[in-house]
C-alpha positions as CSV (number, residue, x, y, z in Angstrom):
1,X,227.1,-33.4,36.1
2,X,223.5,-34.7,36.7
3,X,222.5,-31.4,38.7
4,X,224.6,-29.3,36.1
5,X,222.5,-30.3,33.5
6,X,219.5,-29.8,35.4
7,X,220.3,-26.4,36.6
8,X,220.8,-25.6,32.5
9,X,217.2,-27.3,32.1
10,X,215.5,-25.3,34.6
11,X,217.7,-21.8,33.3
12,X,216.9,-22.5,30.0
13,X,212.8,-22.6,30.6
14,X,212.3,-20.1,33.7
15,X,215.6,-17.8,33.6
16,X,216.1,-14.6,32.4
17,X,216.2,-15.5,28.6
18,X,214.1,-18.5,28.9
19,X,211.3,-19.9,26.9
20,X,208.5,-18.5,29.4
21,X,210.6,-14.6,29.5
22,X,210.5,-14.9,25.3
23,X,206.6,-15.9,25.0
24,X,206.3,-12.5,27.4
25,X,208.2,-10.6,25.3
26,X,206.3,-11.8,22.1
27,X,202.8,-10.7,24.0
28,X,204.3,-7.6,25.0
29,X,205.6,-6.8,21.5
30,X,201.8,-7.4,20.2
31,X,200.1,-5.3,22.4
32,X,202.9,-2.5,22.1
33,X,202.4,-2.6,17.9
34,X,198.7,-2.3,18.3
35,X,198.9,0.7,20.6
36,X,201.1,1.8,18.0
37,X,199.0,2.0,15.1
38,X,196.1,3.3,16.9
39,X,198.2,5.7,17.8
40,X,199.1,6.4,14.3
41,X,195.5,6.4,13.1
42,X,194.9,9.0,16.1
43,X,197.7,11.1,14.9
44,X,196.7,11.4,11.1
45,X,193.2,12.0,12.1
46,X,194.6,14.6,13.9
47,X,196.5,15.8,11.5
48,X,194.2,15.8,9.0
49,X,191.7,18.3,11.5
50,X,194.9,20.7,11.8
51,X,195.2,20.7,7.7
52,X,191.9,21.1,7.0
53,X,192.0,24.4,10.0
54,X,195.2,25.9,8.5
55,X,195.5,29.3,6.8
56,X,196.1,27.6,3.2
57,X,193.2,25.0,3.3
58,X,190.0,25.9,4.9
59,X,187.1,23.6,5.8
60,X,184.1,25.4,6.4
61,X,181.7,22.8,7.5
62,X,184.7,22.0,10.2
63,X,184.9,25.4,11.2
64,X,181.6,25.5,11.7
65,X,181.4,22.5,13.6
66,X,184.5,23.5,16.3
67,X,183.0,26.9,16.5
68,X,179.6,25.1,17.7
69,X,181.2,22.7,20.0
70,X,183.8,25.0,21.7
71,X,182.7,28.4,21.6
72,X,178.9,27.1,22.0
73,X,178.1,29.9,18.7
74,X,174.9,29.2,17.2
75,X,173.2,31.2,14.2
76,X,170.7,33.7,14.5
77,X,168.0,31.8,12.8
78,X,168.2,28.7,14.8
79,X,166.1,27.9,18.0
80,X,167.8,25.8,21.1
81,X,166.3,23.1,22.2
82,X,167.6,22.2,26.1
């Protein structure tokens, strides 16, 4: 009976669904939920570019800026500095 309740001891702090497997779990669920919202912060930014890009909204100071950065376009009277 003595090694029973032992065994039930020991299950109940390392095993499977112990206490040790639940503070994991806890840690795990933290990190996970911040990823998560700076995830979601990445995803409205994003969303926010594509909005302010579409057809029905346009941005010119953005569309300026992308044209600069990907297409490397500048205007004709600005000088280049390397």
């Amino acid at each position: 009976m003595f090694s029973l309740g032992v065994y039930f001891m020991f299950a109940s702090v390392q095993g499977d669904f112990g206490l040790f497997r639940r503070v994991q779990i806890e840690a795990e669920a933290t990190t996970l939920s911040a990823e998560r919202d700076r995830l979601a912060a990445e995803v409205a930014s994003l969303e926010n570019k594509t909005t302010r890009l579409s057809d029905t909204y346009l941005d010119l100071d953005l569309l300026d800026s992308q044209a600069r950065d990907v297409l490397g376009l500048i205007r004709s009277d600005e000088i280049v500095l390397n």
